[in-house]
N, C-alpha and C positions, 0 to 999 in steps of 0.2 A: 489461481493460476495466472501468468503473466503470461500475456502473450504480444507481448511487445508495444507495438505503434497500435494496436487494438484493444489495449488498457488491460484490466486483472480483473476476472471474471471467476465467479465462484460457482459451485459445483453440487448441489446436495443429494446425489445420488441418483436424481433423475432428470432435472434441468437446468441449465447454464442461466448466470443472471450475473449482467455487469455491473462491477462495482465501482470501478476507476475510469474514466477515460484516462488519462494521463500513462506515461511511459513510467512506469520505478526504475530508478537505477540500482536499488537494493529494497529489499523486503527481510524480515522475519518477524518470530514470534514472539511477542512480548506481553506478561502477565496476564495472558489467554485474549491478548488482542494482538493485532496486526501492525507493526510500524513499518511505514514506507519512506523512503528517501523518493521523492519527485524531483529530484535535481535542483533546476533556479524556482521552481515552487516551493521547495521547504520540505520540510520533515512534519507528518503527518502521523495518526492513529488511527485507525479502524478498529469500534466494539462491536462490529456486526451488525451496526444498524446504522450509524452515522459517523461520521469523520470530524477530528478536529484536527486542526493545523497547530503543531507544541513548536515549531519555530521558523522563520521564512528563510534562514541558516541553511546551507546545502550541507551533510554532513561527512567528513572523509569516509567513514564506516559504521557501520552498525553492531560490530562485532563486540562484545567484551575487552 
């Protein structure tokens, strides 16, 4: 969940746990992980346990 200037926090049915500080300017779901655009931090992944950063590139879209 994004919740803006208080980062993207996840949810597993019983308690919240932060995963981002950072603001995304887009999110979605990608090969059952997470890509974030962080704006002038880059374009990142999330496998649900740690984050790699795939380019420090801001990207226009995340769309197809």
């Amino acid at each position: 969940m994004d919740f803006g200037s208080h980062g993207i926090w996840f949810y597993n049915g019983a308690t919240w746990k932060k995963i981002a500080g950072w603001n995304p300017e887009n999110m979605e779901s990608w090969k059952g992980r997470l890509a974030v655009d962080f704006n002038g931090y880059g374009l990142w992944i999330f496998s649900g346990t740690k984050w790699k950063k795939i380019t420090s590139a801001n990207p226009e879209s995340l769309e197809d």
